[in-house]
C-alpha positions as a printed NumPy array, in Angstrom:
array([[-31.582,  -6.969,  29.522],
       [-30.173, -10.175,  27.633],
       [-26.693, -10.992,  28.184],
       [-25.216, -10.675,  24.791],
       [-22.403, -13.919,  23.614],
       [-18.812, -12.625,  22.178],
       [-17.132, -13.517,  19.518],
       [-13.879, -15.436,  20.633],
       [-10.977, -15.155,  18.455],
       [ -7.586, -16.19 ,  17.558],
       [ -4.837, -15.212,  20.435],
       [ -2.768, -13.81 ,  17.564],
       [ -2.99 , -12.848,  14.096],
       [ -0.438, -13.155,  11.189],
       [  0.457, -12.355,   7.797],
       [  0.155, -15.87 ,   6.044],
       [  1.185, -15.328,   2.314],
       [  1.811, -11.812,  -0.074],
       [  1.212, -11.563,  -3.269],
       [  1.753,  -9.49 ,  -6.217],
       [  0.784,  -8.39 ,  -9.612],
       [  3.092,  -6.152, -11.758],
       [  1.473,  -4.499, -15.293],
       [  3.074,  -5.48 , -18.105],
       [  3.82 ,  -2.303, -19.383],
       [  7.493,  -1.204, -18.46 ],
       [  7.719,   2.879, -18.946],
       [ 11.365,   4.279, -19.18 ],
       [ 12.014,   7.822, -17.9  ],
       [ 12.808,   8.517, -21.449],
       [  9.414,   8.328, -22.413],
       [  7.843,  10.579, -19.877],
       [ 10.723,  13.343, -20.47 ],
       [  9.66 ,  15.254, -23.35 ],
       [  5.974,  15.759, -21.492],
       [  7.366,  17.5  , -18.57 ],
       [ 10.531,  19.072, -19.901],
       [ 12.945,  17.307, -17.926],
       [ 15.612,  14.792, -17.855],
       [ 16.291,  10.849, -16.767],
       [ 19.154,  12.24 , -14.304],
       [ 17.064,  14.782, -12.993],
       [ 14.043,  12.355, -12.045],
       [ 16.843,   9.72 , -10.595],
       [ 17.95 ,  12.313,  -8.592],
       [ 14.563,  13.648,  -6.798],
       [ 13.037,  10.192,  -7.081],
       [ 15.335,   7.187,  -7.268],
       [ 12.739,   6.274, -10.32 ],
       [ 14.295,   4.487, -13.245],
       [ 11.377,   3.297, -14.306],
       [  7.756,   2.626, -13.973],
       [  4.886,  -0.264, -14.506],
       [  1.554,   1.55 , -16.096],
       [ -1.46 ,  -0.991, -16.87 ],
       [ -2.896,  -1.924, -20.274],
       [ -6.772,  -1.303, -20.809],
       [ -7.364,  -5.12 , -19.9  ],
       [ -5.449,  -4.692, -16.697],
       [ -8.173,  -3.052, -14.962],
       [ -8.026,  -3.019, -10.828],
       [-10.004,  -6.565, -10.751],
       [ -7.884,  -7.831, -12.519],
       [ -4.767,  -6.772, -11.252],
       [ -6.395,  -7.851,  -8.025],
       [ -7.802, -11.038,  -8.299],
       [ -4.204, -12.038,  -9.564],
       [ -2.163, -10.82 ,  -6.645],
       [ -5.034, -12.296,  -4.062],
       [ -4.241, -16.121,  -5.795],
       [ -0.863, -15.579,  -5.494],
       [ -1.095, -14.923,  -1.906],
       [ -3.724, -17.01 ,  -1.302],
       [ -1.834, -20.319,  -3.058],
       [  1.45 , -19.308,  -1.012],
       [ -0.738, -18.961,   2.551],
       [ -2.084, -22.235,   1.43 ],
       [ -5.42 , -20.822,   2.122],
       [ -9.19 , -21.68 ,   0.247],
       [-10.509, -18.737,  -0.774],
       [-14.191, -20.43 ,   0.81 ],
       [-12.097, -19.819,   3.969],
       [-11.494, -16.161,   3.412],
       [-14.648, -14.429,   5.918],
       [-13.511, -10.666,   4.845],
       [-12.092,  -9.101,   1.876],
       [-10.523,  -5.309,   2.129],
       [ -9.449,  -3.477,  -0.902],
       [ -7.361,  -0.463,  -0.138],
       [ -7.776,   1.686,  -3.537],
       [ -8.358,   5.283,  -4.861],
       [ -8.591,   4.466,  -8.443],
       [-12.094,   2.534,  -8.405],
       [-13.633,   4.502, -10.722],
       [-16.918,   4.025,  -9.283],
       [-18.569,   5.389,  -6.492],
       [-20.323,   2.51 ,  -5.875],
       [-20.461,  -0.608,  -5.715],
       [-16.893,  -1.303,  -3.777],
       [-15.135,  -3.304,  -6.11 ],
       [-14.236,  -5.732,  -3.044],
       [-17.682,  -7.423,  -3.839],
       [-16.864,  -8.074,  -7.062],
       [-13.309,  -9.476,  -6.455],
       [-14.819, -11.913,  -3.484],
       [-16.962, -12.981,  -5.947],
       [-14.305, -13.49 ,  -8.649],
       [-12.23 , -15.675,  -6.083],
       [-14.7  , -18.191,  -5.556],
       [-15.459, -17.145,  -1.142],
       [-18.979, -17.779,  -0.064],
       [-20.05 , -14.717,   0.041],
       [-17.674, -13.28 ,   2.051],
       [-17.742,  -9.841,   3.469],
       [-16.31 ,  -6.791,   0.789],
       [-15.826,  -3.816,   1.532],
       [-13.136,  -0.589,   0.224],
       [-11.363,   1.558,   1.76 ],
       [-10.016,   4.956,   1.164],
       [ -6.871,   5.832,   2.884],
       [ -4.578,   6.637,  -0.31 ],
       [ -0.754,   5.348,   0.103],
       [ -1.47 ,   4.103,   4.015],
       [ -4.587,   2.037,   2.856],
       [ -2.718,  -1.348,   2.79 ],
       [ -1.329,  -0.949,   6.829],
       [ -4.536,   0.527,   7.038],
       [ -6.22 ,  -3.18 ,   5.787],
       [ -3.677,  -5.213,   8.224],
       [ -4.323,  -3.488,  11.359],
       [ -8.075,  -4.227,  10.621],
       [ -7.685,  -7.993,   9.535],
       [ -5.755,  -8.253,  12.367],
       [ -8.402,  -7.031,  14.61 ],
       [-11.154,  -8.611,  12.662],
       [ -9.137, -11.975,  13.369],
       [ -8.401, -11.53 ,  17.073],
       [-11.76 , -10.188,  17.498],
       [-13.656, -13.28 ,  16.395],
       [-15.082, -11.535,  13.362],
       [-13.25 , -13.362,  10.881],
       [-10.942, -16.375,  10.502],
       [ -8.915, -15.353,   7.153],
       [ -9.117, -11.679,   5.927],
       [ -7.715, -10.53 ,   2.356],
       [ -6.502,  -7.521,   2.26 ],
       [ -5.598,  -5.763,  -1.156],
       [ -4.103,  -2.828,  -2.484],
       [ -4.187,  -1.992,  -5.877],
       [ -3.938,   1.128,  -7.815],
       [ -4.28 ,   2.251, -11.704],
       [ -2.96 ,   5.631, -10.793],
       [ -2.035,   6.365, -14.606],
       [ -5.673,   6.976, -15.493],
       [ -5.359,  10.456, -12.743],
       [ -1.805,  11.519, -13.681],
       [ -1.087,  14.771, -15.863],
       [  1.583,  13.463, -17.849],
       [  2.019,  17.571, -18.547],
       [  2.21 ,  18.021, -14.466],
       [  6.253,  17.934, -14.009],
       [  5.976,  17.249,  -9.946],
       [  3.8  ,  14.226, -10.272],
       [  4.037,  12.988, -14.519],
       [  7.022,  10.907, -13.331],
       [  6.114,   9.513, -10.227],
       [  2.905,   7.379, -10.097],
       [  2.194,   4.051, -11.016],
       [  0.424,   0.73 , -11.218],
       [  0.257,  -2.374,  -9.539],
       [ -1.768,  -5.006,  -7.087],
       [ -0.436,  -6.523,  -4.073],
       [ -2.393,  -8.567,  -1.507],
       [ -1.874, -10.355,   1.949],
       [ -3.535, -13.127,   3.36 ],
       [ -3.928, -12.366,   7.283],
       [ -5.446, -15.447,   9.389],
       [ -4.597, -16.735,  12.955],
       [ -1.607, -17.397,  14.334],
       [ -0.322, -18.914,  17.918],
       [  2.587, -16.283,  18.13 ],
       [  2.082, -12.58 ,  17.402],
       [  2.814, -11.978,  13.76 ],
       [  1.374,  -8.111,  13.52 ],
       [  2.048,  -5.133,  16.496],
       [ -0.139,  -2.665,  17.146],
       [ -0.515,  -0.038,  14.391],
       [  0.36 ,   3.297,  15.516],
       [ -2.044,   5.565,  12.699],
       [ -3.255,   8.856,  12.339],
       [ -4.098,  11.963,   9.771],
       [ -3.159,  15.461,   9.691],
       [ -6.229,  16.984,   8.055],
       [ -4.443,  20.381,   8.907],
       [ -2.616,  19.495,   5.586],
       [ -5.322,  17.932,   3.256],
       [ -4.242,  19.85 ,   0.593],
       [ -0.98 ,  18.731,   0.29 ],
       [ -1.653,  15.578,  -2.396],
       [ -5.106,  15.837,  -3.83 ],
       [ -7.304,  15.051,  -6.238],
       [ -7.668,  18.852,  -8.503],
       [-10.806,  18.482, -10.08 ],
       [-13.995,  18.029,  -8.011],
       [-16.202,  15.505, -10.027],
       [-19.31 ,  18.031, -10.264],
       [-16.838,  20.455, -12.116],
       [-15.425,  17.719, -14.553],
       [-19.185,  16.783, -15.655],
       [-19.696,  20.791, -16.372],
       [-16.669,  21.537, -18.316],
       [-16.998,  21.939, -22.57 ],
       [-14.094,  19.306, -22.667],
       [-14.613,  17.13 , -19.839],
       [-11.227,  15.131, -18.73 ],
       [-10.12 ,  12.918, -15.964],
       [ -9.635,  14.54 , -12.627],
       [ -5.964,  14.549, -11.565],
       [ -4.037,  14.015,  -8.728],
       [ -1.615,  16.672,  -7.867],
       [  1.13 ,  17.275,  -5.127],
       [  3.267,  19.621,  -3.334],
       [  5.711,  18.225,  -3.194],
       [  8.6  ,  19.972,  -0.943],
       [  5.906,  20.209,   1.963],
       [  5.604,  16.193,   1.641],
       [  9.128,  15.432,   1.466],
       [  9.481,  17.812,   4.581],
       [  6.371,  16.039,   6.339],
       [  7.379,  12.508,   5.44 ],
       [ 11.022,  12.512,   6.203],
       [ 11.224,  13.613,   9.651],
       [  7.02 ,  13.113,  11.255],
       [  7.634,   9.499,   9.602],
       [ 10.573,   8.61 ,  11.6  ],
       [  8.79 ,   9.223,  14.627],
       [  5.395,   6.777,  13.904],
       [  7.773,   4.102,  12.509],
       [  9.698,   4.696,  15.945],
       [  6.199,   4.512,  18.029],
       [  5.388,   1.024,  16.289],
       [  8.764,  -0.639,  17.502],
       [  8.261,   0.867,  21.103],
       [  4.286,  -0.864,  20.827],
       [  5.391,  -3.71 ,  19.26 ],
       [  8.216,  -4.204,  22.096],
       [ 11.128,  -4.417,  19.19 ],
       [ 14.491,  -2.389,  19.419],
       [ 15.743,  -1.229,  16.205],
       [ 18.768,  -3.467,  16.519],
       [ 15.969,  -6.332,  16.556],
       [ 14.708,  -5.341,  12.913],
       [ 15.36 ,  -7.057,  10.269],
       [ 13.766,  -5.001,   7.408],
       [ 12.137,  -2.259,   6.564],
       [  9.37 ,  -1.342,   4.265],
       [  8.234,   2.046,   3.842],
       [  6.074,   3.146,   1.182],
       [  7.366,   3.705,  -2.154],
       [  6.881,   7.127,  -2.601],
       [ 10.395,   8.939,  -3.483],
       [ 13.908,   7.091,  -2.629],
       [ 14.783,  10.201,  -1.147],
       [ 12.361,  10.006,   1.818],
       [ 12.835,   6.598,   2.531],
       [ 17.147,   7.271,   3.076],
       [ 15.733,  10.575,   4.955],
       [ 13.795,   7.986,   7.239],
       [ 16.022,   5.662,   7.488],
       [ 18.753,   8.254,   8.814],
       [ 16.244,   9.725,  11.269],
       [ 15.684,   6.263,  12.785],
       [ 19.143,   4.968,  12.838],
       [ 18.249,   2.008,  11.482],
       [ 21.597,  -0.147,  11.911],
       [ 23.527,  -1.02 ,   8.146],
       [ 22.416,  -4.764,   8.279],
       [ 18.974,  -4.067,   8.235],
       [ 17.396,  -4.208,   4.411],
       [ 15.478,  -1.893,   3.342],
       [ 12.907,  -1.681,   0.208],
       [ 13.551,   0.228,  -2.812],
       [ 11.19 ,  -1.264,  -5.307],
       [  9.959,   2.404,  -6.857],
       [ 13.361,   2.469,  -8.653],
       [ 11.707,  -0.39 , -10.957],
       [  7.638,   0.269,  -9.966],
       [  7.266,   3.9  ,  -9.355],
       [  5.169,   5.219,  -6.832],
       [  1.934,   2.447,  -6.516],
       [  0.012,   4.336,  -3.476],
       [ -1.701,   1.498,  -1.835],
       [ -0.241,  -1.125,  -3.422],
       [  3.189,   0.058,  -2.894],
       [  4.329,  -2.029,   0.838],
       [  2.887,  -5.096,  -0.694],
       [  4.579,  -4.641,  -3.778],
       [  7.838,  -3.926,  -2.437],
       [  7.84 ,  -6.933,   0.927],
       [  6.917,  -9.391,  -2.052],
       [ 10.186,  -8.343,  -4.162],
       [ 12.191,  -8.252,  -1.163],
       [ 11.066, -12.022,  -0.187],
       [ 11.691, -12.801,  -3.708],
       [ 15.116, -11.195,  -3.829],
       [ 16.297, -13.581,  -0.756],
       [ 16.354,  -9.599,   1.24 ],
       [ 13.37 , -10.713,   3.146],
       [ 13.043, -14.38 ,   4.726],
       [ 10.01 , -15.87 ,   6.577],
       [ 10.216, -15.306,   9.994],
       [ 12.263, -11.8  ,   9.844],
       [ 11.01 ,  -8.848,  11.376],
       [  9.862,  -6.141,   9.184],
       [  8.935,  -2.447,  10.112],
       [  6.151,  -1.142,   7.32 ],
       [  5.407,   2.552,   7.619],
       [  3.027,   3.835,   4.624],
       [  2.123,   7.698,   4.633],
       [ -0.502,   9.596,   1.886],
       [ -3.164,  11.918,   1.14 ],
       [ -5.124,  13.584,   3.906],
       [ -2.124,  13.708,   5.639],
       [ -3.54 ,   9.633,   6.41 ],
       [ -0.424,   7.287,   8.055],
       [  0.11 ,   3.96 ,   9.508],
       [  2.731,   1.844,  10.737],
       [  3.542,  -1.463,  12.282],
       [  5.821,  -4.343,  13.157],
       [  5.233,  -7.617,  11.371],
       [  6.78 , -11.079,  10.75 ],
       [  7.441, -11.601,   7.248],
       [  5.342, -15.141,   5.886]])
């Protein structure tokens, strides 16, 4: 049997640059109200939302993407010919197939690099790190870009009063490339398929293409049983990364949950005793609830808002449908 050669790698792998893309379209509470018969207090109060970014037609998820990856590309001062792997971490790819990670490789001018998506709802973006990370250590890959981007508007029910309020739009993207000091822990991930049921897409595709008016499937929520899950199952992962990572919470600098209700991110942040210095993201007041795009969205504001600053150490802890979750440590570019 022939002795097989191994790929040697970086000894460490870091998150370079972030990027971001924001729709232009700026939606108000006050115009999602009337839909769901409820108020702008009311959503402040279960959601922290003021308002929300939704996408034009021409901002399609290439688009949206290709944006955010120059941004972070330009800021990691990285060639996109030097980018080996591109992830996309999306639900809202409207087709089955081709992954649109192919598409936005080509876009960005890489030689061919390898595309692929993945499907891991609001955790898909830690999802992405932990495996450029990998891929980097590993040998695999040199530079890895890993995207999340969602159009969740085209699969709300603006009628559905748990979720009409909530979901949004956006790109964010993070170049991840080698390092010579650790600059992303170990990802402590998991699902809870026990609970699949909990955020879901309603309609199966097979029953849209029968129905006399065929619409968009939608994604729907309970919400209660999330907030319940999130708050308090959450705590512990996020708690699990700092003991992999070897960081005490008095060592963290930030932290970046996913953007999913303001209400479970204080919930977390009591349950962890994260100590009053430390800053914490609360970009869904202005961007709603993004899914995968939502850590990315929120590290970039926070770096851009002077509450992040290169070198600080940031806890991200994303959570989603399936019951999918990830978390880890990282140092912010």
């Amino acid at each position: 049997m022939a002795d097989l050669t191994q790929a040697q790698g970086a000894p460490h792998a870091a998150i370079l640059g972030i990027g971001a893309y924001r729709p232009s379209r700026v939606i108000p509470n006050a115009e999602v109200v009337e839909a769901i018969d409820s108020s702008d207090e009311w959503i402040q109060q279960r959601s922290g939302i003021r308002q929300r970014r939704w996408a034009t037609p021409e901002e399609t998820v290439q688009v949206m993407s290709v944006a955010a990856a120059r941004q972070a590309l330009e800021r990691a001062g990285v060639d996109p010919k030097q980018v080996d792997c591109v992830i996309v971490a999306t639900v809202t790819h409207l087709l089955q197939t081709p992954a649109i990670a192919t598409a936005i490789a080509h876009e960005l001018g890489t030689e061919q690099a390898a595309a692929f998506d993945i499907s891991a709802a609001c955790a898909g973006f830690c999802h992405g790190i932990a495996l450029a990370s990998d891929l980097v250590r590993g040998g695999t890959a040199g530079h890895v870009l890993v995207i999340g981007v969602e159009r969740l508007s085209d699969i709300t029910d603006i009628g559905d009063r748990g979720t009409a309020f909530i979901f949004a739009d956006g790109a964010g993207a993070a170049v991840v490339g080698p390092s010579q000091t650790p600059g992303i822990g170990p990802v402590v991930w998991g699902s809870d398929g026990e609970q699949f049921d909990l955020i879901r897409q309603r309609e199966d595709w097979r029953d849209v293409v029968a129905s006399e008016a065929p619409e968009m499937p939608h994604l729907v929520m309970q919400g209660n049983a999330v907030f319940r899950w999130a708050s308090f199952q959450m705590a512990k992962t996020g708690q699990q990364a700092l003991d992999r990572a070897g960081v005490r919470i008095d060592d963290l600098d930030v932290f970046v949950p996913h953007q999913a209700n303001m209400r479970i991110t204080d919930a977390m942040a009591r349950a962890m005793k994260l100590p009053e210095r430390v800053k914490i993201a609360r970009d869904i007041a202005e961007q709603g609830n993004t899914s995968a795009a939502s850590i990315p969205l929120a590290l970039d504001r926070m770096i851009e808002e002077g509450d992040a600053r290169s070198g600080d150490t940031a806890l991200l802890i994303a959570f989603g449908a399936g019951l999918a979750y990830a978390a880890q440590v990282v140092t912010v570019p």
